[in-house]
N, C-alpha and C positions, 0 to 999 in steps of 0.2 A: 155826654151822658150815655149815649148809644156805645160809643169805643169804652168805657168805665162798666156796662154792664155783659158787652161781651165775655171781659177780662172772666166773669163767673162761671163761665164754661170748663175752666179749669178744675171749677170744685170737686169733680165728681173725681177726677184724678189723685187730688189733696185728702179726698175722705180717706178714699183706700190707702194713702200712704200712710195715713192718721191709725190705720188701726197697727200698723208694725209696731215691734217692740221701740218704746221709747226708749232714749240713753239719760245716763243719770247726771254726764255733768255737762253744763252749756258752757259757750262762750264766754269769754270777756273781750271787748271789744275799748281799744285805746284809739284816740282821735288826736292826729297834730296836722298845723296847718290848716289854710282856708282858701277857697278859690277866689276868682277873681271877681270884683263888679258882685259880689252878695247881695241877695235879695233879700229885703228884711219884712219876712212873713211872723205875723202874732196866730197863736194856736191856741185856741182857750180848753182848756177844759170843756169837753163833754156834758150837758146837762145829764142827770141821773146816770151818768158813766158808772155809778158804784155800781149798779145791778148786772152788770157785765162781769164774766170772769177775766176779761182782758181793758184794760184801761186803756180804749180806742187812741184817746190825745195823746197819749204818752208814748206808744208807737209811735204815731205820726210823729211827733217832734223828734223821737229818735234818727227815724228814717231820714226825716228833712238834715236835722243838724251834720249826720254822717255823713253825706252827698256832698257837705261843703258848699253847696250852690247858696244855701242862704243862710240869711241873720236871723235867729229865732231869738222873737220876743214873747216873751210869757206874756196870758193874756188871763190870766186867771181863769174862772168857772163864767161863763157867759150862758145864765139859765130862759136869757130870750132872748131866743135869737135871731126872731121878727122884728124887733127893733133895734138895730145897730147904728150907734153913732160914730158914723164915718169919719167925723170931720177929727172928733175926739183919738181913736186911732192914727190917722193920717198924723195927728200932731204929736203922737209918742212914736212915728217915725218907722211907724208897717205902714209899706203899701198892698200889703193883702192883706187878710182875712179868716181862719178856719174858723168855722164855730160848728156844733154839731149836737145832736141829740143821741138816749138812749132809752130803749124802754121797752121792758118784758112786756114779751107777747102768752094768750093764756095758751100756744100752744107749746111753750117750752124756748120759742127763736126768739132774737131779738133785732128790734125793727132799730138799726144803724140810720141815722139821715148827719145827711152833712153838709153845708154849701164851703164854697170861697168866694169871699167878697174886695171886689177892686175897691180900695177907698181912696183913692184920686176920682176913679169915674163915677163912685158911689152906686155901683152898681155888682151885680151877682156876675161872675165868671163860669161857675159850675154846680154843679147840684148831685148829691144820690141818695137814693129812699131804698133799702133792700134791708129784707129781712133774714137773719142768717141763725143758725144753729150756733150754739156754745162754743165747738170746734172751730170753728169758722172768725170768728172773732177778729182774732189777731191780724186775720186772710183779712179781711173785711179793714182794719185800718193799714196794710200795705197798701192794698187799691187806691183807699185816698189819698195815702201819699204819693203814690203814681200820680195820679191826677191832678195833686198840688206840681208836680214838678214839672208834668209834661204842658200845663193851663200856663204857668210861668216861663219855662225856659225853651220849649218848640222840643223838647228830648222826650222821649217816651223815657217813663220811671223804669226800675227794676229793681223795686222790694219787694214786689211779690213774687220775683223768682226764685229757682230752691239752687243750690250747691251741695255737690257731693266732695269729697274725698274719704280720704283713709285715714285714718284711727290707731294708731299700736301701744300697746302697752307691753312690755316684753315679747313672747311668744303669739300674744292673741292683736290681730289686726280686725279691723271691724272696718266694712263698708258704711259712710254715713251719706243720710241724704240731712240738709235742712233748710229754712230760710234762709234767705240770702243775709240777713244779720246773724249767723247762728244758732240763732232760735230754734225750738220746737226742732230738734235732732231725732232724727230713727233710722234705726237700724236696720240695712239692707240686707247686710251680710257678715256673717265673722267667719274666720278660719285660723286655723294654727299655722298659716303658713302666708307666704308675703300676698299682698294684691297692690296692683299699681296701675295704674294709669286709668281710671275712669273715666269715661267719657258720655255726655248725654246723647241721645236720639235728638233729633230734630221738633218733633212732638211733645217732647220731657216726659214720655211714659215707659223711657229702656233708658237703661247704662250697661255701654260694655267696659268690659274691663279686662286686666288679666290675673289671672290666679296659678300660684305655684304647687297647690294641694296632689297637684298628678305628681309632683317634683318636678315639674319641667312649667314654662311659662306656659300658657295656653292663654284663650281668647273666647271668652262669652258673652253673650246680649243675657241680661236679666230683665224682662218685664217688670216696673216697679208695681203692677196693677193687681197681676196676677199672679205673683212671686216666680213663675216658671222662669226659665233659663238655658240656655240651648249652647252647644258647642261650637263655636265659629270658624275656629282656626286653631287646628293641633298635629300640625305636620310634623315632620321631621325635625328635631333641632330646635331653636326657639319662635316662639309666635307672640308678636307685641305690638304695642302702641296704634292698638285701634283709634280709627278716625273715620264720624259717622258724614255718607255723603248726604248732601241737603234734602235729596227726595226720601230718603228715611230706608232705602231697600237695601242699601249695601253700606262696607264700610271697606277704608282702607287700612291695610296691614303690614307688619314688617315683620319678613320670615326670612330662615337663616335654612329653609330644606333643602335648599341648592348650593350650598357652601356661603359665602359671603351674605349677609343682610341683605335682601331687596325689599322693593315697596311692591305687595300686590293688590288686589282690588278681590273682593269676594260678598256673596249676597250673606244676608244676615241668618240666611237657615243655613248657610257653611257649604253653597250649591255654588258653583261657574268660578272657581279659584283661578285668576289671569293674572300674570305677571304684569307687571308695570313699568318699572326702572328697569336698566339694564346697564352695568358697571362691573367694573373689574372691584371696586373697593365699596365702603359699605355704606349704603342706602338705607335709612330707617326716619322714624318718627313722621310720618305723614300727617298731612294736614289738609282738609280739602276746605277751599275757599266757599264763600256761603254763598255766591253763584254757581258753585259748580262749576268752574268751567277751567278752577287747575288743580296741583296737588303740590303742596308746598311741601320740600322734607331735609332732612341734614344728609347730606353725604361727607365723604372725605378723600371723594375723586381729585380733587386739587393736590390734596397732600396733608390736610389739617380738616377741620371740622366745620364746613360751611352751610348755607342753606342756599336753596335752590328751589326751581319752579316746572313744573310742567304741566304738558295736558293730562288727564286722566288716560288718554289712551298710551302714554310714555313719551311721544314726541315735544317738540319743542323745548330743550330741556337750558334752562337759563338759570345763572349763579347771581343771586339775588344779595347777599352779605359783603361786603368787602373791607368794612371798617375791623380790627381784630383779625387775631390769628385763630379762635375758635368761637364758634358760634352755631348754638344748640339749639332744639325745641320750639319750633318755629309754631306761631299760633296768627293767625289775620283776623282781623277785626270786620265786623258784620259788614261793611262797607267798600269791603276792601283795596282802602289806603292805606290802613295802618299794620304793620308787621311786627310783633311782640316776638320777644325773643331771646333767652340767657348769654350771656358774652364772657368768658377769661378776659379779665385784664387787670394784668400787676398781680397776678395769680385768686383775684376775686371770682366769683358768680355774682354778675349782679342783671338786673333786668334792665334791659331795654327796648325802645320802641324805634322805628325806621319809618318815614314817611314815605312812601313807595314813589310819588311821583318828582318830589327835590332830592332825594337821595341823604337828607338830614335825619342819623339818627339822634339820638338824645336819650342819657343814664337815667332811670327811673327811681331804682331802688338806694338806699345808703347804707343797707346792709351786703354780706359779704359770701354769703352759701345758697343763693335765690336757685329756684328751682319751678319748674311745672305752670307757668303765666297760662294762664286763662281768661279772657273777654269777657263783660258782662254783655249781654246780647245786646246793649243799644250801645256798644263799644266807647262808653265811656269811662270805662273803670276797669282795672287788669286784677284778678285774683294768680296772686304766686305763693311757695311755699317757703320758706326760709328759715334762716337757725339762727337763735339768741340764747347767750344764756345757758347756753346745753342741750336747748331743748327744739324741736322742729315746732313751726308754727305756722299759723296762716296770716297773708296782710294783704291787701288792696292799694293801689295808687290810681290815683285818677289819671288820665291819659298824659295831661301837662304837668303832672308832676306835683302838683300843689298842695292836695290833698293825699294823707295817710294814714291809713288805720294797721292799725295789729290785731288780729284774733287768737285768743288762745284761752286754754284748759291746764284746771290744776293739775290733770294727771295725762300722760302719756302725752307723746307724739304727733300731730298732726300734718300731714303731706299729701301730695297729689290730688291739688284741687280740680274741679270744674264747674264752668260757670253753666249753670241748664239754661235752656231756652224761654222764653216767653212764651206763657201758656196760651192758647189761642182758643 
């Protein structure tokens, strides 16, 4: 209850992204595949959920069913929810529970309550009573799905986290921030010109990115709070694939001002620019591990396209890839065991994962143009970009490969995702 009501700390950050311009078309979201060992959770209908502008249950069951972790059984409308027969569930084969209420308050909010209930032990696992504004709604049943997944499976949720990429439709590219289901989309930024590579802050209150509007690649932090936006890196030649380090003050960069690509390191106001790598061939896409304590990036000091490890301060410099002849975009997961990351092979882009301490990697995707993997912060789920159809889009694979979804939009292009942090 205490970890469930911190999670609204976050709101004040959600209001203000709330007020940016909205976009006009959302998601569509395709599901194949199921993980392993499903938990077969019933989610009843909300009592008085009509009075809500968002149909609290109907998220949840969203969020739950996408995850793959469980069996959703419909549990109809359960209008009391003080008296629950356990035993009666238990035998249509949930071992949990949601049940929930709704109901306009006279100051405009609506007071959200909801438990989970174990019906083996016949007893309550969880509970929340919080009263939220209109806006908030939808925020309000991510959280319980958090708490459904994390009360169940020991994994912290991540539906209430936000995802950004890019947008194009011809000439015009739009920065998007939005739910982690593609929901509730707004508009960071457009321009006539490319953006690529977004990446969240550590706090989920900035994205840097980089924009070509000067005609040349550059590197900005945008406050999502404040709309402001500062110039980070516009040196000589190109400046790209920002990567924020864990204490939120700096990021790392790949700059071409010295001839060849290197990785530097630079504070977020564009102050103490220190080289990093140092190669005869080119060093780029950095990645800093979520301890801090190295900086993962592609070079093709070997001769081909590989990925590699170092300290931040440039020493210790170790080739970490060796399955394939190229291998791109390296991204590590919160824990850092897991190594995400695009691979050629038989002339494919497809996503894969490397377990850092067996040396077992494993193909993730079954499509054939994958691009830009990104982690969901409790590193169970990989967001990449990929082509079908003609068209660029977005998809998620769970870590083992079992679960997969597709995202995608009637109109235009979607690429370079990233996955934002958990709000705290």
């Amino acid at each position: 209850m205490k970890k469930l009501n911190m999670l609204y700390t976050g709101l004040v950050i959600a209001a203000t992204m709330g007020s940016m311009a909205p976009a006009q078309a959302q998601m569509r979201i395709e599901i194949s595949g199921v993980g392993s060992n499903q938990i077969p959770v019933a989610v009843a209908g909300f009592a008085n959920e009509g009075v809500s502008p968002q149909k609290i249950s109907e998220i949840i069951k969203a969020d739950l069913e996408r995850s793959g972790a469980f069996k959703i059984i419909d549990a109809g409308v359960i209008n009391d929810v003080n008296n629950i027969d356990y035993s009666g569930w238990k035998a249509k084969g949930a071992d949990a529970l949601v049940v929930g209420t709704v109901d306009a308050l006279a100051d405009g909010r609506y007071d959200v309550r909801y438990k989970l209930l174990d019906t083996v032990k016949q007893a309550k696992i969880s509970n929340l009573d919080k009263a939220v504004t209109a806006q908030f709604t939808r925020l309000s049943a991510h959280l319980i799905a958090d708490d459904v997944f994390f009360k169940l499976t020991g994994i912290r949720g991540a539906f209430s986290t936000r995802i950004s990429y890019v947008k194009q439709e011809g000439r015009n590219y739009q920065l998007m921030v939005a739910d982690a289901d593609g929901e509730n989309e707004q508009l960071a930024l457009r321009s006539n010109e490319p953006i690529i590579s977004p990446s969240w802050s550590p706090d989920g209150t900035k994205v840097a990115y980089v924009s070509f509007e000067q005609k040349k690649p550059v590197v900005y932090v945008q406050n999502l709070i404040t709309r402001a936006r500062t110039v980070v890196a516009n040196e000589k030649g190109s400046n790209s694939a920002p990567s924020w380090a864990p204490s939120g003050n700096k990021l790392a960069v790949a700059l071409s001002k010295s001839g060849n690509t290197q990785v530097y390191t630079v504070n977020i106001d564009g102050s103490n620019l220190q080289r990093t790598s140092n190669s005869s061939g080119i060093d780029t896409e950095p990645q800093w591990s979520a301890d801090g304590s190295s900086i993962y990036f592609t070079s093709d000091r070997s001769g081909g396209p590989q990925i590699y490890r170092m300290n931040p301060d440039g020493s210790d410099v170790k080739r970490v890839t060796f399955g394939g002849s190229y291998n791109i975009s390296p991204r590590i997961s919160s824990d850092g065991k897991t190594l995400a990351y695009i691979s050629r092979r038989d002339g494919n882009f497809q996503l894969f994962v490397l377990d850092l301490a067996s040396g077992q990697e494993q193909r993730l995707s079954d499509t054939t143009d994958d691009e830009s993997p990104s982690f969901a912060p409790n590193g169970k789920y990989i967001m990449y970009a990929t082509r079908a159809a003609g068209r660029k889009s977005l998809a998620v694979v769970s870590v083992d490969g079992r679960v997969k979804q597709r995202l995608t939009t009637q109109a235009g292009n979607i690429k370079e995702p990233t996955w934002g942090p958990f709000m705290q």
